[in-house]
C-alpha positions as CSV (number, residue, x, y, z in Angstrom):
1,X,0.0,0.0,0.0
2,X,1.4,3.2,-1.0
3,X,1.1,6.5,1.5
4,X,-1.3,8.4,-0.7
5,X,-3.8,5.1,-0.4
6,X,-3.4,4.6,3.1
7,X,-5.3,8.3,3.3
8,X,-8.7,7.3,3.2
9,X,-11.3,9.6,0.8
10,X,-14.4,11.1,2.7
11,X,-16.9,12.4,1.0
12,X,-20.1,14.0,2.2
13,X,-23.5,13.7,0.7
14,X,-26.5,15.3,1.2
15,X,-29.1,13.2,2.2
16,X,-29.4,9.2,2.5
17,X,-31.1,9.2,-1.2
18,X,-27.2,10.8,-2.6
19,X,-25.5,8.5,0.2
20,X,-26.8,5.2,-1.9
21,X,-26.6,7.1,-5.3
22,X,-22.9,7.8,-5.0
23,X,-22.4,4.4,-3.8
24,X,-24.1,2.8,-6.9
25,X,-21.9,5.3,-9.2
26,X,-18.3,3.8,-7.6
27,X,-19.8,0.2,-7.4
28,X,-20.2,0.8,-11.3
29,X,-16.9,2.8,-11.6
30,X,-14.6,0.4,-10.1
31,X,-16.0,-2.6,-11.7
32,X,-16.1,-1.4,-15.0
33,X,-12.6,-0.2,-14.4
34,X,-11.4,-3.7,-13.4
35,X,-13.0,-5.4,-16.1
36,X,-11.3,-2.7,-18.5
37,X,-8.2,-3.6,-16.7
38,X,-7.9,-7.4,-16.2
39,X,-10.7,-9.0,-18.4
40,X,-12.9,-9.3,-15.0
41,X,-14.0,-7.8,-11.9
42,X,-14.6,-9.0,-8.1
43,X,-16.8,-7.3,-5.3
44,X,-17.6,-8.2,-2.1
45,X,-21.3,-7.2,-1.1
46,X,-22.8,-6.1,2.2
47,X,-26.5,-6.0,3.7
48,X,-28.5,-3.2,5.3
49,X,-30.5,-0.9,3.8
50,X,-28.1,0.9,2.2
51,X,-26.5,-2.0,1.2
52,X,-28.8,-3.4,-0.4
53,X,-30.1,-0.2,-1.8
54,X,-27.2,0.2,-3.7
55,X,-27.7,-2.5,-5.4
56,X,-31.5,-1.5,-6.8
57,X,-29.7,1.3,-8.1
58,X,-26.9,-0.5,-9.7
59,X,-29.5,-2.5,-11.6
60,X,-31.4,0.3,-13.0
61,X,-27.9,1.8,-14.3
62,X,-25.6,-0.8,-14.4
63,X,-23.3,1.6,-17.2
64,X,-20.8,-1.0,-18.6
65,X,-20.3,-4.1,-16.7
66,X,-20.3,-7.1,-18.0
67,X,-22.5,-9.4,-15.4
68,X,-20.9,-12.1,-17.1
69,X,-17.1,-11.4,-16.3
70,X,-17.8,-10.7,-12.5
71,X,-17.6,-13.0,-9.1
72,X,-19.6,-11.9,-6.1
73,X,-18.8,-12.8,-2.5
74,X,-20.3,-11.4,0.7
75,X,-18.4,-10.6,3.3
76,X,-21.1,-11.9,5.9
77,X,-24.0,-13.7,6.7
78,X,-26.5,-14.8,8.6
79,X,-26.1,-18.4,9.6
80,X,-29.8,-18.9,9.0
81,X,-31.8,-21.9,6.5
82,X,-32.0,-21.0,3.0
83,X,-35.0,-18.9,1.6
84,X,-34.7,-17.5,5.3
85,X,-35.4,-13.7,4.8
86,X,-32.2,-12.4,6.9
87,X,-30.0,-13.7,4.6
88,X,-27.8,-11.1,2.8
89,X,-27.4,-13.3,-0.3
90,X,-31.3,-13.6,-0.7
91,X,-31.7,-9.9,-0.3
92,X,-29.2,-9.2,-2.4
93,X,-30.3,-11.7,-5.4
94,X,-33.4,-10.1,-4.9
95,X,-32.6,-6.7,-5.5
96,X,-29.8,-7.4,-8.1
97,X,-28.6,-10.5,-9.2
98,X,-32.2,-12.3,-10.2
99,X,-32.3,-9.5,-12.7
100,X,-29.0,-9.3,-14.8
101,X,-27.2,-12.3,-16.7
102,X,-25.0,-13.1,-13.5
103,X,-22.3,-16.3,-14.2
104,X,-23.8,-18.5,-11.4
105,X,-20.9,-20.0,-11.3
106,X,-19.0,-17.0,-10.3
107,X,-21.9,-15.9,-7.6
108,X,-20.2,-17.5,-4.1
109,X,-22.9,-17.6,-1.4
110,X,-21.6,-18.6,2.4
111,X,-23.6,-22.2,3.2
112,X,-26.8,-22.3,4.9
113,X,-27.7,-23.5,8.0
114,X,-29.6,-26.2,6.9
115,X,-27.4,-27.4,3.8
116,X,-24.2,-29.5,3.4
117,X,-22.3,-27.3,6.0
118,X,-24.6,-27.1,9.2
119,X,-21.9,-26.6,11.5
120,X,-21.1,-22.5,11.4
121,X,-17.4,-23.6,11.8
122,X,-17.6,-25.8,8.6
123,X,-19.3,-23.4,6.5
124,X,-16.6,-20.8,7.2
125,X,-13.4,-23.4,6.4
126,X,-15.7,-23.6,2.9
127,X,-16.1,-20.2,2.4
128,X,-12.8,-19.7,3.5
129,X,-11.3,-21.9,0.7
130,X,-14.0,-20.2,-2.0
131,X,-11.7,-17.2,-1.0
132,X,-8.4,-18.2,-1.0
133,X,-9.2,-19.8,-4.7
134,X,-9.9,-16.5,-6.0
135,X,-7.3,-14.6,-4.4
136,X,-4.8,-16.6,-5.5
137,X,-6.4,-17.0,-9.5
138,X,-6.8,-13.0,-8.9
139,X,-4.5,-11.4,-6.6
140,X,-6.8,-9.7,-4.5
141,X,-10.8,-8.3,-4.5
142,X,-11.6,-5.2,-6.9
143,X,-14.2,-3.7,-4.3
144,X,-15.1,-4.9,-0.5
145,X,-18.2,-2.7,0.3
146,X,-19.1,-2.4,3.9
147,X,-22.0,-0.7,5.9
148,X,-21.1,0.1,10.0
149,X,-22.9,-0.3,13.3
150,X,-23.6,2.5,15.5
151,X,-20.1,1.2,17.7
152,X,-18.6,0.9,14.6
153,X,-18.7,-2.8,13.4
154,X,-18.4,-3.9,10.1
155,X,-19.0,-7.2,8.4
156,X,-19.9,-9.1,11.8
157,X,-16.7,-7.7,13.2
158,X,-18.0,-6.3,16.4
159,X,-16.0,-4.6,18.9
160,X,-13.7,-7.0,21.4
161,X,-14.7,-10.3,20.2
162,X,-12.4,-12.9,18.9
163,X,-13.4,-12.3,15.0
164,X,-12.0,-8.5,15.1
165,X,-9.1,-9.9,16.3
166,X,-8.4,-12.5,13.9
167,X,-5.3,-11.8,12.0
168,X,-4.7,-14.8,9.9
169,X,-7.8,-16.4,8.5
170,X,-9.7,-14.8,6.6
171,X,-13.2,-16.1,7.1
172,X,-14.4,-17.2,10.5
173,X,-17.6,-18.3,11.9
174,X,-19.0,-15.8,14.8
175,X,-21.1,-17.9,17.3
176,X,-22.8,-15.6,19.5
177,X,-22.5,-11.9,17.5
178,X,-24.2,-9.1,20.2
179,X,-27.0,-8.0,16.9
180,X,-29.3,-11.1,15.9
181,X,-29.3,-13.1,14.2
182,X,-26.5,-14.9,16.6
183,X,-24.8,-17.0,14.3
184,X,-22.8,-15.6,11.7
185,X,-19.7,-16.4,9.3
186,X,-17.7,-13.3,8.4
187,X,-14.5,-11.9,6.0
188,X,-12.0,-11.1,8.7
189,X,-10.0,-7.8,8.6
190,X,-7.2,-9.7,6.7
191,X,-9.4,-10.4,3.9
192,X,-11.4,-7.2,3.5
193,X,-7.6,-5.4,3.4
194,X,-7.3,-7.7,-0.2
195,X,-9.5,-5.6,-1.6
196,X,-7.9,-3.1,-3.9
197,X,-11.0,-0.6,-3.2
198,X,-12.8,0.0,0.0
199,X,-15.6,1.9,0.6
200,X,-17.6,2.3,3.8
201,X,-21.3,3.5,3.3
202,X,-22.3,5.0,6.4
203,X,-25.6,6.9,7.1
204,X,-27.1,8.5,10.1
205,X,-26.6,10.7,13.2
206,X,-26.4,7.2,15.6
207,X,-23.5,6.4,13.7
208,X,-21.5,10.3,14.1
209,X,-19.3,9.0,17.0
210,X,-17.9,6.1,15.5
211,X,-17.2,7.3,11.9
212,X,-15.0,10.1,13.8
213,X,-12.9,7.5,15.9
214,X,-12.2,5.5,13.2
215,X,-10.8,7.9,10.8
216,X,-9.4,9.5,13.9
217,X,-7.2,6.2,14.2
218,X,-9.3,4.4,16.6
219,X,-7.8,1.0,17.4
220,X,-9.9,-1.5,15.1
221,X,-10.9,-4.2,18.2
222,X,-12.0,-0.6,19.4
223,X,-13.9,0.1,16.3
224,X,-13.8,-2.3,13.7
225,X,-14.0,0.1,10.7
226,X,-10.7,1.6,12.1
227,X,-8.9,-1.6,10.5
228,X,-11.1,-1.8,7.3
229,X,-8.6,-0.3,4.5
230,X,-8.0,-1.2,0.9
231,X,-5.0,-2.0,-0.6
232,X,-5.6,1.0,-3.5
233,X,-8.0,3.1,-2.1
234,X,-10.2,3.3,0.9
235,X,-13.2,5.7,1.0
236,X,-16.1,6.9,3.2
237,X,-19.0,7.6,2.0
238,X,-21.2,9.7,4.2
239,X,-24.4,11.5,4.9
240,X,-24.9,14.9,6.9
241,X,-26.2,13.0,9.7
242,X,-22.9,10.9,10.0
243,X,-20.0,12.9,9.1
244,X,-21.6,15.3,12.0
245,X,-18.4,14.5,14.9
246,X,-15.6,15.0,12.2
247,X,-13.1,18.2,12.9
């Protein structure tokens, strides 16, 4: 990582409605760039509202990507049964993926609770391997996007648990996470810092406190989003509400 990357980007947006627009724009941006630039393009999707809002608007101006030239990953889930509404992955097949000529082969779900890998533990060592095969074919993600808790987790990295502190594997399973659903498999720090582009999309006034400490520095088993960074460029994305507590 060079110096000028390590400086995170953070740009301010209006409203919540220009939050989730100008997150749609650099989803397009940096996958059509990647494709461009290597004959294909990775992300790494995130729930929430915004997250999944994102990716409503993504499909109603999707610009040049090429659904067919791009792998999705998640970079958690909810260790719930399949067809369960919580999931991320249904959420987001639902606002995105059903619609556009997706490579299913390339679409990488985490296992379900009541499929071949019942055991959280398992279905992260899978998903775990599912990532390591692409990083090594690939070199790294193109784009790890990531929503943040009012104290500032990410993924299901919450503050002072053993997954925030995790810093060799890159996937691990998260047993008793403090937001339900309780069971959980997440990307670890390690793996969302192979991504070449990060970008934290981060709305509301709950949320002011935390987006200051971690661009303030904050220790990430602190505040996980401290320790979220990307290898080429890592930017925030903000409303109003949230960039309120910055100097």
């Amino acid at each position: 990582m060079s110096e000028d990357s390590a400086i995170p980007a953070v740009l301010v947006h209006d409203d919540t409605d220009a939050l989730v627009a100008a997150a749609a724009a650099r989803f397009v941006e940096v996958v059509v760039a990647a494709q461009s630039a290597r004959g294909s393009a990775s992300v790494v999707l995130t729930g929430g509202g915004t997250g999944i809002g994102l990716l409503e608007l993504v499909r109603k101006s999707p610009g040049d990507i090429d659904w067919s030239r791009l792998d999705v990953f998640w970079g958690d889930e909810r260790f719930v049964p399949a067809g369960d509404p919580e999931r991320n992955d249904l959420q987001a097949q639902q606002a995105l993926l059903d619609h556009v000529p997706v490579d299913r082969s390339r679409v990488h779900p985490v296992a379900t609770s009541d499929g071949e890998y019942p055991d959280p533990v398992e279905a992260a060592a899978e998903y775990s391997t599912a990532v390591h095969a692409h990083l090594a074919e690939h070199g790294a993600f193109d784009l790890h996007l990531l929503g943040m808790g009012g104290e500032g987790h990410v993924n299901s990295l919450f503050p002072h648990t053993d997954a925030v502190r995790e810093q060799h594997e890159l996937v691990v399973a998260v047993p008793n996470s403090p937001k339900p659903p309780p069971v959980r498999v997440t990307l670890t720090l390690p793996a969302v810092r192979h991504a070449r582009h990060v970008v934290l999309v981060v709305g509301g006034a709950a949320k002011a406190d935390a987006v200051a400490a971690a661009l303030a520095g904050a220790d990430p088993v602190e505040i996980p989003a401290a320790g979220a960074t990307g290898s080429e460029s890592t930017t925030w994305l903000l409303d109003r509400d949230a960039a309120a507590a910055l100097p």
